[in-house]
N, C-alpha and C positions, 0 to 999 in steps of 0.2 A: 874829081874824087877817084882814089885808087879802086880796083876790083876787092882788095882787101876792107875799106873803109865801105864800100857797100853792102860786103857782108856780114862786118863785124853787126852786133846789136847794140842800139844804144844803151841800152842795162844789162846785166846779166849778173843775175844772180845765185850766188852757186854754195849749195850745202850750210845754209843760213839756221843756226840753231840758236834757239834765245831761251835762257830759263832766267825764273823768279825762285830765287828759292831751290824747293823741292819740286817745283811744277815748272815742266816744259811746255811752254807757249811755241817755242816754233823747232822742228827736229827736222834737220837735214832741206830744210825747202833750196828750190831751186825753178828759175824763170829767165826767162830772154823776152824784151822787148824791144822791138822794132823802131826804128824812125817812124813818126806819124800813124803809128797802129795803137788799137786799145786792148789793151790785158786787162782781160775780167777773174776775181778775186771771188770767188761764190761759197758758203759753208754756211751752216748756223752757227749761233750768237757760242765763242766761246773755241771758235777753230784755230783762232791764231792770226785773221788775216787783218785788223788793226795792228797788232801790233808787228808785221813784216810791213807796213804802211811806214811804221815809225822809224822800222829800221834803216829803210831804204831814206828817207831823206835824213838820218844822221839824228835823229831824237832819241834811238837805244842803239845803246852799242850790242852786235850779236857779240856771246859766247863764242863760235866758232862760224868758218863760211868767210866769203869776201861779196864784196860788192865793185862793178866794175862799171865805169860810164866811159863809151865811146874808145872802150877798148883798155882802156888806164886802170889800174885796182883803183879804188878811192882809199887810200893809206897814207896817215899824218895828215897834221893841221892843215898847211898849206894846201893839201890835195881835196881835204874835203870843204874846208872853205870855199874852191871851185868849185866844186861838184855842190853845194847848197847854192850858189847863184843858178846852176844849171836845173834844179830839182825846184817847182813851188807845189804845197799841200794846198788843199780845199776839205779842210773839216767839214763832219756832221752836221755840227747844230753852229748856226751862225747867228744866234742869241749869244753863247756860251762863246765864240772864237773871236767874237771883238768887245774889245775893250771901249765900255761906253762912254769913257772920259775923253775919247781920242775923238775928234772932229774924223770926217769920211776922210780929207786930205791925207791926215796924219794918218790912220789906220792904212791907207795905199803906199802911203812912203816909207811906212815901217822896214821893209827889206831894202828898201833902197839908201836908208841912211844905216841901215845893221852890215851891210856892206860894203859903205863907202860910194855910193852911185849917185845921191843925192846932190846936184851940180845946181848951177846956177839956173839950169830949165828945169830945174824938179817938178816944179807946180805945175809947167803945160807939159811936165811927163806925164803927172797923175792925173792932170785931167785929161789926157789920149786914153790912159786907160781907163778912166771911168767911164768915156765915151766907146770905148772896142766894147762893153758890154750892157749897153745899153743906159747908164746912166751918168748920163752929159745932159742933160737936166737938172739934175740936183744941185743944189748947193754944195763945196767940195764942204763950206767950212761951215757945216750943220753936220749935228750930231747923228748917231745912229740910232735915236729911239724912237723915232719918229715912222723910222720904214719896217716894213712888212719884212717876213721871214725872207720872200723870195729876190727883194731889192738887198736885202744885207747878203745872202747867200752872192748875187754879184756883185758886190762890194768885196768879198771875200777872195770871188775869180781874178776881180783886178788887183789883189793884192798879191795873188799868187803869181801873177804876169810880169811884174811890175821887175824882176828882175832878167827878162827875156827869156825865160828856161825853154828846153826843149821836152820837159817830161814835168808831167802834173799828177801827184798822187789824190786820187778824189774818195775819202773814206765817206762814202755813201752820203754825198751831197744832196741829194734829193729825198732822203729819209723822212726829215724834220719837217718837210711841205707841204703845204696840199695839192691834190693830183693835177689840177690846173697847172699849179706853177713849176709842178714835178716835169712837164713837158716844157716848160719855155725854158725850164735849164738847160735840161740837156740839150733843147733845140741851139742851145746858146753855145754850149760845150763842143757841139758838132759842128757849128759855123767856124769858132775859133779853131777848132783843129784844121779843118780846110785851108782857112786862110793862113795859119801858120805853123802850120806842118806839125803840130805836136802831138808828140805820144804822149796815151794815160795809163797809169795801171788805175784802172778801178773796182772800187770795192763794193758790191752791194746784195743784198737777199735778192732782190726785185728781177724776175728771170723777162719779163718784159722790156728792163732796161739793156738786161745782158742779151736779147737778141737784134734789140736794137745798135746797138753801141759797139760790139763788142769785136774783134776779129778771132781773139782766142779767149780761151777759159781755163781757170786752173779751178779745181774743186779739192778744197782743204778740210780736214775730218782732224782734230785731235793735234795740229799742229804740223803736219804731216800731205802731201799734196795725195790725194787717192788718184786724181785723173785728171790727164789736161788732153788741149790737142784744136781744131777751129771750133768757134763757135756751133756752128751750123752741126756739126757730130754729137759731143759734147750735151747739147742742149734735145738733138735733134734725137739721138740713140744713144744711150747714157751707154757703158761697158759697166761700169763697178755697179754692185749694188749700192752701197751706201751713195753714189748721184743719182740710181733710180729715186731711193725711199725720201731721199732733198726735192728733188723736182716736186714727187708723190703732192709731199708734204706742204712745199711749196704754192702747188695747185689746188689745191683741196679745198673747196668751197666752205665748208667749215670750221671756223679757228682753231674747234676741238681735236682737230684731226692736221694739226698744223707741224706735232712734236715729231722728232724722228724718233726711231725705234731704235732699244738699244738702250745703256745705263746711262744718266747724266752726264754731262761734260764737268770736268773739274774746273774750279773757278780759280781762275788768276787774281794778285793785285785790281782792284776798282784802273779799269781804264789800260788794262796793258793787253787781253785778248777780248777782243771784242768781234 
């Protein structure tokens, strides 16, 4: 590997704006991620950082900005065709992200036959991956209504594997869970990054996740990045106000005192800033 290829970042994202409308969901953002490092995505409900989630694996196209993996703009078909084998998502709610008519097999092979990958070992592909996350137990060709929030949420991991990417978008995969299974995810997430060097950008409220998990932090207000920099600062000494009154808000023992301060955030399309 060159001195240049070490230091390039595997993503980098530069002056990404996305509007609906009359309503800007994302203005000017901008991020670099590292090989095997996690970028944490922190704001309340309404900042923008769902839908820079979408952007980045190619689901909205930005307004204005580019997107760059391993140093390459991702521009035209053929470019970002590679670049979705190299990107897999891990949705919120993993009720809502699988499709309950697909047996477990079919829902793990979905990228790998929307790409072309699905060979004549497809089936002990998908079931290595059902096994890298713990479910090599199951029946490949039983349906998914049978499992718990937190066996479908890894059902979901190995769908997003299944095309060998080096970067996993995880829009607040441990939301929908109970706090039990909230830790064997990520315990899970943290194994597979180890073992295969992947970077995540992830996204979530939960500033327990984000000091666990995280190497850096961006903090998004309005579509707009207020503050980034390592985790441990970031979390540890906030600089802007508006990441004091988030943590505050964050931490606060009771719900009632959970809103930030300040006028409502404007709402976007159902599902586009979240």
């Amino acid at each position: 590997m060159s001195t240049h290829e070490r230091h390039t970042p595997l993503l980098s994202v530069r002056d990404i704006t996305k509007r609906f409308g009359s309503f800007t969901a994302l203005d000017g953002v901008s991020l670099d991620i590292r090989a095997g490092t996690t970028v944490s995505l922190v704001g309340e409900s309404g900042s923008g950082k769902s839908t820079l989630a979408r952007v980045v694996v190619g689901l909205e196209s930005p307004d204005d900005g580019s997107v760059r993996h391993r140093g390459e703009t991702v521009r035209g078909r053929r470019a970002r065709q590679a670049f979705r084998r190299g990107v897999g998502m891990v949705f919120q709610d993993p009720y809502e992200s699988i499709d309950p008519r697909f047996t477990l097999s079919e829902v793990v092979a979905e990228p790998l036959r929307a790409h072309g990958m699905y060979g004549p070992d497809g089936r002990e592909r998908v079931r290595e991956l059902l096994e890298s996350v713990g479910m090599g137990s199951v029946d490949a060709d039983s349906y998914p209504n049978r499992l718990s929030g937190g066996q479908r949420q890894r059902v979901c991991i190995a769908r997003a594997l299944a095309t060998g990417p080096d970067l996993l978008v995880c829009d607040e995969p441990t939301s929908a869970l109970d706090v039990s299974v909230q830790a064997q995810i990520l315990n899970l997430l943290m194994t597979l990054q180890q073992e295969r060097g992947l970077a995540y950008l992830f996204i979530t409220h939960d500033l327990d996740v984000v000091r666990r998990i995280s190497d850096e932090v961006h903090v998004l207000y309005r579509g707009s990045v207020v503050e980034h920099g390592p985790a441990t600062e970031v979390i540890g000494a906030p600089r802007e106000a508006y990441t004091q009154r988030l943590l505050g808000a964050v931490l606060a023992d009771s719900p009632r005192h959970r809103r930030i301060g300040g006028p409502p955030l404007l709402s976007g399309p159902a599902g586009t800033a979240r």
